[in-house]
Backbone as numpy.savetxt, mean C-alpha at the origin, in Angstrom:
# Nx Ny Nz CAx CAy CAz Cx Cy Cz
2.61 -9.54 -13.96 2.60 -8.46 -12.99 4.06 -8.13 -12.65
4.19 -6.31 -12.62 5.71 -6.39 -12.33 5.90 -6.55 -10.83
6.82 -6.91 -10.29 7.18 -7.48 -8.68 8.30 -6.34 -8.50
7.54 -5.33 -7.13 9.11 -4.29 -7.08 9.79 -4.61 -6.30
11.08 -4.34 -6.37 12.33 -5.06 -5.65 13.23 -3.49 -4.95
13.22 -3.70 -3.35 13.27 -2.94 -2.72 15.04 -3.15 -1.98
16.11 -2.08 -2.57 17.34 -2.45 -2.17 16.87 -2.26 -0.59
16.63 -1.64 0.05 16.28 -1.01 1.58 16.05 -1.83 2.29
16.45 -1.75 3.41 15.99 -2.83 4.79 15.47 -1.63 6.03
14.56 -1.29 6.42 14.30 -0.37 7.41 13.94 -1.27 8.93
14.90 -0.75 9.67 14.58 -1.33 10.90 14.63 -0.42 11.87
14.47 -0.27 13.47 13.21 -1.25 13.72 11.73 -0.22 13.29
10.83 -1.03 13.05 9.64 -0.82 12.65 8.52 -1.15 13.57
7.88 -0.25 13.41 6.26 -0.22 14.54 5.30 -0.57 13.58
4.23 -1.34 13.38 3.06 -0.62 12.29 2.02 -1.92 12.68
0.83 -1.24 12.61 -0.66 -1.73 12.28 -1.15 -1.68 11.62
-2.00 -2.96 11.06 -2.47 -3.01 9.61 -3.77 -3.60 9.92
-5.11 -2.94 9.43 -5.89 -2.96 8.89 -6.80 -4.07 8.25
-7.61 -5.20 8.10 -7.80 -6.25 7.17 -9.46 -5.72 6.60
-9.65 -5.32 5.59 -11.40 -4.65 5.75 -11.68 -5.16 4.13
-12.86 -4.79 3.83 -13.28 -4.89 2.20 -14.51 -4.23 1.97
-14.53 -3.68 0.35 -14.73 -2.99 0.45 -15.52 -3.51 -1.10
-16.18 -2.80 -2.06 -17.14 -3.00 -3.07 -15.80 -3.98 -4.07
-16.68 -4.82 -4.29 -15.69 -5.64 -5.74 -16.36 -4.93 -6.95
-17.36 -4.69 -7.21 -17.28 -4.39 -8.57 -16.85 -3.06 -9.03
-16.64 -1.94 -7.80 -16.19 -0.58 -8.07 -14.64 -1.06 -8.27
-13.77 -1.98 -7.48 -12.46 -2.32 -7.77 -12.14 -2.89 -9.09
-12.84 -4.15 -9.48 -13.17 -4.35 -10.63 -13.06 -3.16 -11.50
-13.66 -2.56 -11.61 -13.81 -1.71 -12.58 -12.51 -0.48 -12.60
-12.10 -0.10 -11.25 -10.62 0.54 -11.58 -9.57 0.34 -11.87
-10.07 -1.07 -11.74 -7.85 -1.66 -11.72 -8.56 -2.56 -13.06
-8.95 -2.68 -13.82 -9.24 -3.16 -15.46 -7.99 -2.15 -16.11
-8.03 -1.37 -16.27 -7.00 -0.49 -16.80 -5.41 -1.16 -16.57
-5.37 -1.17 -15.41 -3.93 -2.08 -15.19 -3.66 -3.48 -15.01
-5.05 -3.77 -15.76 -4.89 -5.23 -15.99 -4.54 -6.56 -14.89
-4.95 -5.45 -13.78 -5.25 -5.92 -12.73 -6.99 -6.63 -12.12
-7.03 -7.45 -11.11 -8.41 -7.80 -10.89 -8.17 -7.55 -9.10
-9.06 -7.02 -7.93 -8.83 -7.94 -6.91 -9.46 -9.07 -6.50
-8.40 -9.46 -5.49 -8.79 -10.87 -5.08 -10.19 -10.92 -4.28
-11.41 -11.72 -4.83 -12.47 -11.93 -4.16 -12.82 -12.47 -2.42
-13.00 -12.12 -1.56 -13.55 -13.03 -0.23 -14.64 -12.87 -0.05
-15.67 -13.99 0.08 -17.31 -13.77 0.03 -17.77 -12.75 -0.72
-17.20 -12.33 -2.23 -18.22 -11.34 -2.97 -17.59 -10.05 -2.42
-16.40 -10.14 -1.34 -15.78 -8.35 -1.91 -14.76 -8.44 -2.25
-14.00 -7.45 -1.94 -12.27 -6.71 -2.79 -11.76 -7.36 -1.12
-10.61 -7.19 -1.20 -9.81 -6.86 0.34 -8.85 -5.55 0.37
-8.78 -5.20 1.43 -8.17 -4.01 1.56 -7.24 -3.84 2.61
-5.90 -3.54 2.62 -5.11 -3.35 3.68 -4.87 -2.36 3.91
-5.21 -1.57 5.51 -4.64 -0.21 5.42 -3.43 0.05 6.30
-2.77 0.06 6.17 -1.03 -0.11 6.87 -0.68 1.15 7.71
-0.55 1.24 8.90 0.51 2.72 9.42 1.42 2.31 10.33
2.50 2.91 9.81 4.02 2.56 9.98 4.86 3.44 10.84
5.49 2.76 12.08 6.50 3.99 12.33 8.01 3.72 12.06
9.01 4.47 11.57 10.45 3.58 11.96 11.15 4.85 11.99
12.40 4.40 11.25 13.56 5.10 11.09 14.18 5.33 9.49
14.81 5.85 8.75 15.76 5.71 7.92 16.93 6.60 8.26
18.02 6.10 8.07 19.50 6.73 8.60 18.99 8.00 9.75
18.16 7.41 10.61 17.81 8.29 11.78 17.19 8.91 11.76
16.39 9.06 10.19 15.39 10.36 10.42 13.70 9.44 10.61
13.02 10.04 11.41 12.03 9.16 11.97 10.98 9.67 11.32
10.03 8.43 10.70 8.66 8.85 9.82 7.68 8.03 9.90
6.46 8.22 9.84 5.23 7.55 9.71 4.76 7.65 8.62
4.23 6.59 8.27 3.66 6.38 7.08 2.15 5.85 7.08
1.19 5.77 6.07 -0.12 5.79 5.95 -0.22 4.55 4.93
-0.78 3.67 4.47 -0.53 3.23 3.04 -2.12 2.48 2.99
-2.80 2.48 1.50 -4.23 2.09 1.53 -4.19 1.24 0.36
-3.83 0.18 0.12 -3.81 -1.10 -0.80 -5.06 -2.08 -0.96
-4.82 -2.15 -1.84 -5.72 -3.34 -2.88 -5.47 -4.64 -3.04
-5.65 -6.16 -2.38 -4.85 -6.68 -2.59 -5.86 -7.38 -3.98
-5.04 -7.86 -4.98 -5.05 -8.12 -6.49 -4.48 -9.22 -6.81
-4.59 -10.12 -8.13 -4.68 -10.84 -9.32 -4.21 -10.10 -10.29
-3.95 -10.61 -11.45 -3.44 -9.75 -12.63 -4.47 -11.28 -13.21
-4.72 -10.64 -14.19 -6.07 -10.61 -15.74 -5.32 -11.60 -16.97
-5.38 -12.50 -17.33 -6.61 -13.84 -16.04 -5.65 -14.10 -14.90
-5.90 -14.39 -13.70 -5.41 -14.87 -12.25 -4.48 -16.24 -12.72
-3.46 -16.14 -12.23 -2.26 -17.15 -12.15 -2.77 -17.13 -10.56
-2.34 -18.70 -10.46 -2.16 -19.20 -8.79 -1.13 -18.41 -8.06
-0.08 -18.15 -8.77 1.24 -17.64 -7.91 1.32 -16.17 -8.01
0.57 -15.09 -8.73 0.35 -14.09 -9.41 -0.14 -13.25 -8.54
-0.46 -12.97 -7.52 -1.31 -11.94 -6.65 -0.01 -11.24 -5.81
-0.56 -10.16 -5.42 0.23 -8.88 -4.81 -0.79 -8.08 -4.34
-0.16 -6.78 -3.89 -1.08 -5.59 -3.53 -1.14 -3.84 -4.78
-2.12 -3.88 -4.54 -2.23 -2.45 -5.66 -2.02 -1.29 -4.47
-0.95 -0.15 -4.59 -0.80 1.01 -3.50 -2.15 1.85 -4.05
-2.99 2.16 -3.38 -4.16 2.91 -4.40 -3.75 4.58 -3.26
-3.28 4.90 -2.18 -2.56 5.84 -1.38 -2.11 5.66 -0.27
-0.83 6.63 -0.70 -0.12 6.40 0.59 0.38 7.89 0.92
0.96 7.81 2.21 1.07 9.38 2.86 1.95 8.77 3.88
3.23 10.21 4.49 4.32 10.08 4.77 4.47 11.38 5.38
4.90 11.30 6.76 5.25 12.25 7.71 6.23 13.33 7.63
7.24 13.02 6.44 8.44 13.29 5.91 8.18 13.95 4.52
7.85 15.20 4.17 7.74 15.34 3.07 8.50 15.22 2.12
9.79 14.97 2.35 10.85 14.84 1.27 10.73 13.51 0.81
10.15 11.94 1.73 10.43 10.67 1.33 9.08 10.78 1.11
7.50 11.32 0.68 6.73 11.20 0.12 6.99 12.04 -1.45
8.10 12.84 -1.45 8.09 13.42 -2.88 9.14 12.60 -3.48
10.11 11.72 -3.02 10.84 10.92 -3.42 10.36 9.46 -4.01
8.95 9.04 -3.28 7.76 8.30 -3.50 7.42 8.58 -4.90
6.86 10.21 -5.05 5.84 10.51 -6.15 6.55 10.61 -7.16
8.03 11.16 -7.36 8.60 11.70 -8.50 9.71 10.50 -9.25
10.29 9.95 -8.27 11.11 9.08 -8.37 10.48 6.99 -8.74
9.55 7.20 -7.79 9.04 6.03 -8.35 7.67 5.58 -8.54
6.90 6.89 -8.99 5.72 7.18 -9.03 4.23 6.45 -8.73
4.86 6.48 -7.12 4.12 6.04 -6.03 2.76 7.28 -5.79
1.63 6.94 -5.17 0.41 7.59 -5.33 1.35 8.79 -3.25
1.85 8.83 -3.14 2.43 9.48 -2.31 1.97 11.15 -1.76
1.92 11.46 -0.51 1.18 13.10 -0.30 2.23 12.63 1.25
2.38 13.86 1.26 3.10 14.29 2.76 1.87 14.69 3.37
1.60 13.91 4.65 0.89 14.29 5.84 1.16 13.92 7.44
0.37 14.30 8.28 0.78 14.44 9.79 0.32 12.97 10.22
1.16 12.13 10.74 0.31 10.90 11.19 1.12 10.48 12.20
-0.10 9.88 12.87 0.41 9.60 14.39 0.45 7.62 14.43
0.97 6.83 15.07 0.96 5.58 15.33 0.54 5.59 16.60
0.00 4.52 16.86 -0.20 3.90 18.43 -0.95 2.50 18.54
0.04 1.57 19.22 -0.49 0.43 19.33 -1.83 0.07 20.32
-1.79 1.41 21.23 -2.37 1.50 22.19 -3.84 1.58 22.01
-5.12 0.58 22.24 -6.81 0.80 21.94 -7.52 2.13 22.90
């Protein structure tokens, strides 16, 4: 599995994440192609759905992100990560910088954060 390596440090950061699951054998069956598997808990997939607030050199953005967390085909013990299956970005320029540049599943949209229930 390739491991991406991120020069960037973004600070400070807001974000809530999500822990849910969702069908294993429909996941199964999409991420076969990338020779990917996800990781099983009681008979499903897991799923992280991430929304982010911060900064980069001052310009302020939220982000959306809907991951897979995964195995690669056959499963190594040390081998698991997350699959980005979509993500979305408040900033349309750092969601097209996402899609074109490092062809991230990326869409510019309106998103709000709040820690608040």
């Amino acid at each position: 599995m390739t491991r991406a390596r991120y020069p960037v440090v973004i600070h400070p950061t807001r974000d809530v994440t999500l822990q849910g699951r969702a069908d294993l054998a429909y996941w199964t069956s999409e991420l076969a192609a990338q020779q990917l598997h996800p990781q099983a808990a009681d008979g499903w997939a897991q799923l992280w759905i991430t929304a982010t607030e911060s900064r980069f050199f001052e310009i302020r953005f939220r982000e959306l992100t809907i991951s897979v967390i995964v195995d690669s085909v056959p499963p190594a013990a040390a081998d698991n990560g997350v699959y980005l299956v979509s993500a979305f970005n408040s900033v349309g320029w750092f969601a097209w910088v996402e899609r074109n540049l490092f062809g991230a599943p990326y869409s510019s949209a309106d998103i709000s954060v709040s820690h608040e229930v």
